[in-house]
VEXVEX-715176 format. One record per residue: residue in one letter; x negated, y, z of N, C-alpha, C in turn. Coordinates in steps of 0.001 Angstrom, whole numbers, plus 500000, padded with zeros to 6 digits. Layout:
BEGIN
["A" [X Y Z] [X Y Z] [X Y Z]]
...
This chain:
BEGIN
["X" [780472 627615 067193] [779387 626650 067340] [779946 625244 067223]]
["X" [779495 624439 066344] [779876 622789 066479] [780337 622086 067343]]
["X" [780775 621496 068078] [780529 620698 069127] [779664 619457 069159]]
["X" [778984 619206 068067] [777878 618133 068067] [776849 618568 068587]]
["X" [776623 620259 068699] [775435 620534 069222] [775236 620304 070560]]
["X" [775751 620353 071895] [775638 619320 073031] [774290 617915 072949]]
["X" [775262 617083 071566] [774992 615989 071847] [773126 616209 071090]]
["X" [773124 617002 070211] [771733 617227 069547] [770297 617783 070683]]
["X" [770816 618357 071827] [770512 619387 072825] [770408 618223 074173]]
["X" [771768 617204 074087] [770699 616196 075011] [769662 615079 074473]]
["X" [770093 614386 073260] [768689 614164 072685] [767563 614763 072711]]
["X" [767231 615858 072269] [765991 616183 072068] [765154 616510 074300]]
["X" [766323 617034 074607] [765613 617385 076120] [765521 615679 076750]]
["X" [766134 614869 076054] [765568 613041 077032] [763912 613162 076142]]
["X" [764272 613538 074942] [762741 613566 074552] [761606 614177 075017]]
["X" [762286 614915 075299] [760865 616173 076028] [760458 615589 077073]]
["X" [760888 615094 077954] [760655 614175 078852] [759569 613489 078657]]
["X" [758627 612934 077445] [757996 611777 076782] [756744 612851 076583]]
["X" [756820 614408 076701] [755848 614833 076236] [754830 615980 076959]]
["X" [753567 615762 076964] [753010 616525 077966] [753122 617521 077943]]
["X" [752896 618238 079087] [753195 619759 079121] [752908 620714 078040]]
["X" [751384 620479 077340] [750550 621590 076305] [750998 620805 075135]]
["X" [751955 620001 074751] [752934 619642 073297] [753715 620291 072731]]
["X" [753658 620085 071774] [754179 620875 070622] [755734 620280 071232]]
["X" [756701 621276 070554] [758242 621084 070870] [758988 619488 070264]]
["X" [759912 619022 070127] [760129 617432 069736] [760451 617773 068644]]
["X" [760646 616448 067586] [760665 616581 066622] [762031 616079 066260]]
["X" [762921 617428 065829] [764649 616999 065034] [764035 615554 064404]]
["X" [765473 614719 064902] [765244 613171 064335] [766807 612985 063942]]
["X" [767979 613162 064722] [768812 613182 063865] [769892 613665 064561]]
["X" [771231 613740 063970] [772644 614247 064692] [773457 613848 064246]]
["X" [774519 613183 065100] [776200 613050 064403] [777590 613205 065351]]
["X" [778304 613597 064765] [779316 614177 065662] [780461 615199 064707]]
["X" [781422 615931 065559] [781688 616895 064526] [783131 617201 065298]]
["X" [783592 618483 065475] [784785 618511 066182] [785999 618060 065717]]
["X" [786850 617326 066164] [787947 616060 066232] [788181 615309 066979]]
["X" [789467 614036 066828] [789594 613087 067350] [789322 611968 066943]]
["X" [788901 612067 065677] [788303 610766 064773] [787648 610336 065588]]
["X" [787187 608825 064986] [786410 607962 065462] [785191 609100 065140]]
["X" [784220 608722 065983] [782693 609309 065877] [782799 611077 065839]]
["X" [783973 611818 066031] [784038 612687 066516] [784256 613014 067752]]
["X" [784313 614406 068271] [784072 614680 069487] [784816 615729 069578]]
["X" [784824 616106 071241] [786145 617409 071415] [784833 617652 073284]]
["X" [783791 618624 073167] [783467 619318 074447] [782705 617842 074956]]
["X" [781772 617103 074672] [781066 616117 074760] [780059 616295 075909]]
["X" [780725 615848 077328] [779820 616923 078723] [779007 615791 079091]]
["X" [778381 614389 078260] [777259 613780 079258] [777221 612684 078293]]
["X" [775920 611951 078219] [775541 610785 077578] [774489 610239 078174]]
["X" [774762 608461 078241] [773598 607894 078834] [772872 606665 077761]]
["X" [771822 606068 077554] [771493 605251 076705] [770923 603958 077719]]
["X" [771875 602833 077183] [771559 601667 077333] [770244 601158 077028]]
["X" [769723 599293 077633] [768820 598631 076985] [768811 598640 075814]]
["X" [769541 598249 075032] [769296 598044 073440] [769170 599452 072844]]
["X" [769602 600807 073715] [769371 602017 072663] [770683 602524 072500]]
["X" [771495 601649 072705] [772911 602140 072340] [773243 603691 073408]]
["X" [774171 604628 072603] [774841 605745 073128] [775930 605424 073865]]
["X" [776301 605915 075071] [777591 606034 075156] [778139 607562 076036]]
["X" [779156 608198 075092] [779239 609408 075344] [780450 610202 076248]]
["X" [780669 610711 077310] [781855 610712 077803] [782546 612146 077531]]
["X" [783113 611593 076001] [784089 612714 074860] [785117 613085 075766]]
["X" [784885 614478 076856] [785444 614766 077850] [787262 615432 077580]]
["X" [786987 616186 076478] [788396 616824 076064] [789374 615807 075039]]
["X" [788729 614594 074450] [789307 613576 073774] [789468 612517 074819]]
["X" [788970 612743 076183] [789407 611707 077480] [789306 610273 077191]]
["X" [788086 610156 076746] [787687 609078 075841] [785932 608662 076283]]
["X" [785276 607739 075962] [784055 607243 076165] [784189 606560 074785]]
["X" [782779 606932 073533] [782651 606890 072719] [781390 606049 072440]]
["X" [780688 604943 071830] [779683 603835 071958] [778695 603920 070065]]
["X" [777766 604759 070780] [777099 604465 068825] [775768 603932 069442]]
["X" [775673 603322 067865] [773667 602710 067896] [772908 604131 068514]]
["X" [771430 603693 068478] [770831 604940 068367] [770671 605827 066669]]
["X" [771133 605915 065755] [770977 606566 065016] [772427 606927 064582]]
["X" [773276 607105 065769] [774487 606972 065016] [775901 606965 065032]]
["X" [775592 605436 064195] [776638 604675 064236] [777538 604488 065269]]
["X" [778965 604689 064759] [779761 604083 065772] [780383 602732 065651]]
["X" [780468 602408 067601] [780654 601267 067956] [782322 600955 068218]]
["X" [782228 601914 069078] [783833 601587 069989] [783919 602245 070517]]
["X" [784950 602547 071361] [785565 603995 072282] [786943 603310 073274]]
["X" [786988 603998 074216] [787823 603635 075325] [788588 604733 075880]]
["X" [789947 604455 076160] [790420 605603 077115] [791310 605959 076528]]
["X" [792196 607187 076854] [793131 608566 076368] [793335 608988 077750]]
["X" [794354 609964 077491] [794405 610826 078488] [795376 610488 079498]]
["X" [795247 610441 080709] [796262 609847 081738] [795899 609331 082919]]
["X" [796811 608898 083864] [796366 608207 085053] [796168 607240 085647]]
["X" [796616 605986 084389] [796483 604580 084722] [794947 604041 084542]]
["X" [794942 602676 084545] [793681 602119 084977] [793009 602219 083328]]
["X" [791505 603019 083045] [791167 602975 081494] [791476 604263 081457]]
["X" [792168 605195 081676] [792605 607065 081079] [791914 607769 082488]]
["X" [791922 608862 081589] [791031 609708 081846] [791214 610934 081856]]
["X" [791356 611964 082554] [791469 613411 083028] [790475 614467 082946]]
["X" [789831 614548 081358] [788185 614981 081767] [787294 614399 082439]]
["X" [786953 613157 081629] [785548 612206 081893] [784449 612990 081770]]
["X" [783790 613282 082769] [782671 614191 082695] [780977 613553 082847]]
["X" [780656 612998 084022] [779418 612460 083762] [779916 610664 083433]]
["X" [778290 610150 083120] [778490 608738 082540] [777151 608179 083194]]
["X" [776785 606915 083407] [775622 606296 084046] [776216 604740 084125]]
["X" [774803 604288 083706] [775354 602333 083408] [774411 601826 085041]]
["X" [774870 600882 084817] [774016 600014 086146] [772802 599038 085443]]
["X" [772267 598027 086605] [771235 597387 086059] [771989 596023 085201]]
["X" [773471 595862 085426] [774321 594903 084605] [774729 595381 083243]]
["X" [774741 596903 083028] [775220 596970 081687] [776381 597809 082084]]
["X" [777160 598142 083090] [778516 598196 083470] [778302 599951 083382]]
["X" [779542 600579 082802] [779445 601983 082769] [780350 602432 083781]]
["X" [779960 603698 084032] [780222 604341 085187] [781026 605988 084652]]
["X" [782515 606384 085045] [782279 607679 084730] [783019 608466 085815]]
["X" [782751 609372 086004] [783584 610186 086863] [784853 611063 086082]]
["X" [786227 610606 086521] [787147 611161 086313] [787585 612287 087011]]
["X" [787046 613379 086318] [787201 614522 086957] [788615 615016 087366]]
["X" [789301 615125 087039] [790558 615947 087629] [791545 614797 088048]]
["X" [791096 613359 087684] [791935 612486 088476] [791542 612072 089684]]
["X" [789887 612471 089988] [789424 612574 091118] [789660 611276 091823]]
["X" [788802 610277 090624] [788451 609362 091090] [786826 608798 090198]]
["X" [786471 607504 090609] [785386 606761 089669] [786106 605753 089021]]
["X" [785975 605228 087604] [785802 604268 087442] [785137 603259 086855]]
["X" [784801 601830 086344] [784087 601210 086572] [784172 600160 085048]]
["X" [783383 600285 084040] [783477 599514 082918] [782603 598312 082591]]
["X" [782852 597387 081720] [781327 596729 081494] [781475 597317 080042]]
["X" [780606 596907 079250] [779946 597620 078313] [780647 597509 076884]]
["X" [781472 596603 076719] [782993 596634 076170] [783931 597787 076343]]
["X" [783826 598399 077373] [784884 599297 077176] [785968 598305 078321]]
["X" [786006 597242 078564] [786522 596719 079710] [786833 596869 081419]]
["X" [787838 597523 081605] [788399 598196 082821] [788152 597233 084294]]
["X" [787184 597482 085246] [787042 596887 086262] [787124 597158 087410]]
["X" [787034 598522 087691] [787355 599074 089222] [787835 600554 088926]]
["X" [787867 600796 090062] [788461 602639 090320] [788114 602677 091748]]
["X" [787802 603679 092011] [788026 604062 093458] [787924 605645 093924]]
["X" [788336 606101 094508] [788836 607657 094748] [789959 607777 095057]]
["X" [790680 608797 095527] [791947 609644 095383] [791509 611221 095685]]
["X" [792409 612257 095894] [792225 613394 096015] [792387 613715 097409]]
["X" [790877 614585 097803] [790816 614736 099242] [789408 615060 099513]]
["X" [789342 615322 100949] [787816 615595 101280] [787447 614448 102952]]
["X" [788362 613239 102580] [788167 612080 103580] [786664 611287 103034]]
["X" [786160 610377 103916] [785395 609575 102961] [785667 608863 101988]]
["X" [785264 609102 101041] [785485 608266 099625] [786214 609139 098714]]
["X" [786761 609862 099345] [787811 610797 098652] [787141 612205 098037]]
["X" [788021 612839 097089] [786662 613466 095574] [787643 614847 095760]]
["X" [786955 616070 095178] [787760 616713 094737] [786519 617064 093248]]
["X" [787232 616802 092087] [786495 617158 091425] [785385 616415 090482]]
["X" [784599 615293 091355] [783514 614685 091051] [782844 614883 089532]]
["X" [781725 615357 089724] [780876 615669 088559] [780023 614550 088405]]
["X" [778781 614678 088418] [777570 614116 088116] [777476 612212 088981]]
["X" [776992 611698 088172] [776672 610126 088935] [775248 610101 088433]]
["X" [774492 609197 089531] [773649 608528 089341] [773224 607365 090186]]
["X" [772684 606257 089614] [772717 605108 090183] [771368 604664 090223]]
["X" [770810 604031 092110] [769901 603343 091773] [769475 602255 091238]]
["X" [768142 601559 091457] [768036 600455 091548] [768825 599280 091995]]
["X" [769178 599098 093271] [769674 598299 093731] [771662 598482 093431]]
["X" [771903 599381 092202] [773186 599882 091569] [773977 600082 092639]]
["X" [773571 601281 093545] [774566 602040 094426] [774604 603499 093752]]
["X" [775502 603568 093578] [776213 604404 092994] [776531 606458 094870]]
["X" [775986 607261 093595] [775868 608428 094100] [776454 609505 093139]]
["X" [777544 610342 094308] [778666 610844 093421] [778447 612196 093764]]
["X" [778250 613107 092497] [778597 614535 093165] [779563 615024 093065]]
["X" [780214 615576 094571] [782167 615362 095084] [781750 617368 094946]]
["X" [782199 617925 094090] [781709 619155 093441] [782310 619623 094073]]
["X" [784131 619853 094470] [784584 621221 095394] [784314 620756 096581]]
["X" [784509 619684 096625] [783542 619678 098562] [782400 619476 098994]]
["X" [781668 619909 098010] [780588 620419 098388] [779397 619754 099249]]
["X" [779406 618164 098297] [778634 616877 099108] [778636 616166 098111]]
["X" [777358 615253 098710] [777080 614116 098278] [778028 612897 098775]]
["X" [778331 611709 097948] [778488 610438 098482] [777784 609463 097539]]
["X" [777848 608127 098587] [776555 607104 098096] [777865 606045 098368]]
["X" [777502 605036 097363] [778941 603904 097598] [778357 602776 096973]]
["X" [778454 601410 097076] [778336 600375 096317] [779092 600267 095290]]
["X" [778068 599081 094070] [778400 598935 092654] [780273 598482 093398]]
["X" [780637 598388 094245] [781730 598052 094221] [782685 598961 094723]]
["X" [782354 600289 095072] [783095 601247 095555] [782856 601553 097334]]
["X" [782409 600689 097584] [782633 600273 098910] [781582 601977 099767]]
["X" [782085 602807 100246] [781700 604033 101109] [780868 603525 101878]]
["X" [779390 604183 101789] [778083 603986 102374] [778101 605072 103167]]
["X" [777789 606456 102583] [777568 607720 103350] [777971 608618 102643]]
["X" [778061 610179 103288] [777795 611480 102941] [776382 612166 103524]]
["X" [776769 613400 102708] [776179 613897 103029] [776029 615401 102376]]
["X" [776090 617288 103158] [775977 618321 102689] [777201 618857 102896]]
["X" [777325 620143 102812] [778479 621313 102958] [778323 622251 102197]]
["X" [778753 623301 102570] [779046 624460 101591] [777747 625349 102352]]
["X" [777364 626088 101300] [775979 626664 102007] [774819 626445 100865]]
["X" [774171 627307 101347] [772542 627569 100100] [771372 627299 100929]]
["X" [771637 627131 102058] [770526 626317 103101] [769893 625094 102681]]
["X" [768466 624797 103055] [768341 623300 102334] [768898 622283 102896]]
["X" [769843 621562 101815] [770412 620326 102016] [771834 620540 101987]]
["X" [772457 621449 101602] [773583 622327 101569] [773916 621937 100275]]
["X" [775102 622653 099722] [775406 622636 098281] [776519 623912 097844]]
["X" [776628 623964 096731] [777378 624952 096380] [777870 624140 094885]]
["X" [778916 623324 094819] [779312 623206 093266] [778239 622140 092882]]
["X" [777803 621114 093648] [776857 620396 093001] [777719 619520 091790]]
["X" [777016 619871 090842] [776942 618866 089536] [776342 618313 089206]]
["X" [774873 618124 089148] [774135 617423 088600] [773263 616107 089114]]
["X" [773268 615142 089041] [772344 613776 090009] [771445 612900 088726]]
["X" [770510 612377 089766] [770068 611577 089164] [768437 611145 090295]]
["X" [768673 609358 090100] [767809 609136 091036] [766983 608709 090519]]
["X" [765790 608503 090999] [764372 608026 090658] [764303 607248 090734]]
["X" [762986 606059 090122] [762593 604907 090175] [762318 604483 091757]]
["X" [762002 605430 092476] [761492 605216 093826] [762449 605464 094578]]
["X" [763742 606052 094159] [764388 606077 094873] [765144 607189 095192]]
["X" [764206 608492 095339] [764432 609621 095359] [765448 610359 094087]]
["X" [766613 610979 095107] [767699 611434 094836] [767559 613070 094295]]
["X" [767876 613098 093092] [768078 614980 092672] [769046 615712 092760]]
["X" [769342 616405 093059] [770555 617237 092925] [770469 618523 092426]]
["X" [771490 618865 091456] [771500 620330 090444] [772732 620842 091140]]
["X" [772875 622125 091816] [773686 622678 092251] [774232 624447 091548]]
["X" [775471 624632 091526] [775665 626275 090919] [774858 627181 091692]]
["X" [773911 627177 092857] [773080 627773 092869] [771281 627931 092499]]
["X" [771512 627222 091291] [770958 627344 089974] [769538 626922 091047]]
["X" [769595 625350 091128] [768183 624682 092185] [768749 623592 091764]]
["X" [767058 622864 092016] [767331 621030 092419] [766956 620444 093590]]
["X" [767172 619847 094161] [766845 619886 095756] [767110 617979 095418]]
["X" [765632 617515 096090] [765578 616210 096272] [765810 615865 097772]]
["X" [766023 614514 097733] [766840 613830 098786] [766186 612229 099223]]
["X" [765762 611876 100053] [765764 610058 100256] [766886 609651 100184]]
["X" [767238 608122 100031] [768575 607450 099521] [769302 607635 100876]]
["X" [768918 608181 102057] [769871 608541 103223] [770291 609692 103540]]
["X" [769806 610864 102118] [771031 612266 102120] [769782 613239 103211]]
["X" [768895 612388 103503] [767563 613569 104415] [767076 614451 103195]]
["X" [766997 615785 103555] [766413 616441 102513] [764902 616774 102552]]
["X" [764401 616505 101583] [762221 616346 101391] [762008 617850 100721]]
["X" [763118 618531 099698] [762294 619867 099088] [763322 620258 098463]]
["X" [763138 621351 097611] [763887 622232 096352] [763112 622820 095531]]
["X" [763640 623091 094590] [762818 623929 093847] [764177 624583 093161]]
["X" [763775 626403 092166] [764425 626547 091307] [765004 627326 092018]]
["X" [765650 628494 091301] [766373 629883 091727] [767344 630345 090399]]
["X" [768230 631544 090504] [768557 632010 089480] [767737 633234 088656]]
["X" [768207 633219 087261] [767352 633567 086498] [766700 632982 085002]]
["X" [766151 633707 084223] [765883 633412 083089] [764089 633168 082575]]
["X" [763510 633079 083894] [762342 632869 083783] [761698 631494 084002]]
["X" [760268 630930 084226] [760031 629391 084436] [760606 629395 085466]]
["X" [760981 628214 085912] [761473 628113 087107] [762628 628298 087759]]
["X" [763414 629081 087115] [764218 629518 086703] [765582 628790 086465]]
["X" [767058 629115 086915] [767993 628607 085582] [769463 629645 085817]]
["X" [770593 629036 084888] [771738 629639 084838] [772481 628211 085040]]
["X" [772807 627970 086106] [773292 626974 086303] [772553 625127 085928]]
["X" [773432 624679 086496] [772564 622900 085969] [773429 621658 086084]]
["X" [774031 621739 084550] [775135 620633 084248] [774260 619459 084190]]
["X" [773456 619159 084134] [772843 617638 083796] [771825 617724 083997]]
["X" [770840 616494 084783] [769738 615987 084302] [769255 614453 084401]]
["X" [767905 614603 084206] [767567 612809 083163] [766208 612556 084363]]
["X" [766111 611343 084144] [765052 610834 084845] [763741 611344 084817]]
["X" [762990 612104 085993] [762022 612754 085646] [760910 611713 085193]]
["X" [759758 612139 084439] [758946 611443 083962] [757860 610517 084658]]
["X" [757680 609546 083929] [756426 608950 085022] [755175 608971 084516]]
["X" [754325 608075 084957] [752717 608339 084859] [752644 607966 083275]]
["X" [753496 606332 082702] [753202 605615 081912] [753390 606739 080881]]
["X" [754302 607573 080912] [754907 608525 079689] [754430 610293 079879]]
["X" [753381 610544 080381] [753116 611477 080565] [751248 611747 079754]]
């Protein structure tokens, strides 16, 4: 299988997003990619977020790299290699910008965050390896609110953390467990306009949250039916009134 297909598979599902329930499926608009290290190629491409202007930026997880195209495309620029200094990357896995422009990725096996502006320009880090506050084993999924506090899913330990655009440790929150408000392997985040926090966990659920880690619901089981899943590497801002 390609490895561009990822990136074709999160396009079209940000689209679906835009379309009411009784709609016809989205409409192929375009794809580029292709397995390599070239520029505008890719190697296992695990997350993409789109800027104001439209722009891509992709976190090319096995090329340990963050990759920058238009929306139809084109490439911009790319950042990173593989390593432990400030800029490298250990399996960059999720990606999320703030309300400044500034990108966000979680360095997975260096088991830390760090902190870009939209250049590709190196500005913070924060993490080490551990299950102290602030400290990651793993970290998957980011998502950031409004007010750009930053929410990390710390995947082998089995919690949430919430931190300022500056790193700075707000809270936790969750353990190991399938109870609500629990986690098992959480990977997946993403917060709402209002505020409200999602979480995709390996026990194939999403379980929402207020920005203080209280848990409001779940939904979702394992399985291949509605409702349904086999796990949940990613998701996107659920829809609102204006786009529905």
């Amino acid at each position: 299988m390609m490895r561009r297909l990822p990136l074709l598979l999160a396009w079209l599902s940000s689209l679906a997003w835009t379309l009411p329930a009784a709609a016809q499926a989205p409409t192929y608009l375009s794809e580029w990619g292709g397995l390599g290290s070239g520029q505008g190629q890719l190697r296992d491409p695990y997350d993409i977020v789109i800027d104001g202007q439209g722009n891509a930026y992709v976190a090319d997880s096995f090329n340990h790299r963050v990759e920058k195209f238009t929306n139809t495309g084109t490439y911009l620029l790319q950042w990173g290699s593989q390593g432990t200094g400030d800029g490298q990357f250990n399996q960059d896995l999720a990606i999320d910008i703030d309300s400044q422009g500034n990108v966000y990725l979680s360095d997975n096996a260096n088991h830390r965050i760090q902190k870009f502006t939209a250049a590709g320009t190196f500005l913070l880090k924060w993490g080490t390896q551990g299950s102290g506050a602030g400290q990651f084993q793993f970290p998957r999924g980011i998502g950031i609110d409004g007010a750009d506090n930053v929410y990390v899913a710390d995947r082998n330990n089995h919690r949430m953390q919430k931190f300022t655009a500056q790193g700075v440790f707000i809270r936790e929150w969750g353990s190991l467990g399938t109870a609500p408000g629990k986690f098992q392997f959480p990977g997946a985040v993403e917060v709402a306009a209002n505020g409200t926090v999602y979480v995709g966990d390996d026990v194939n659920r999403v379980q929402e949250f207020d920005p203080t880690g209280t848990y409001h619901s779940g939904f979702g089981s394992n399985g291949n039916g509605d409702g349904h899943s086999f796990g949940i590497g990613g998701l996107d801002s659920p829809p609102t009134a204006a786009c529905m």
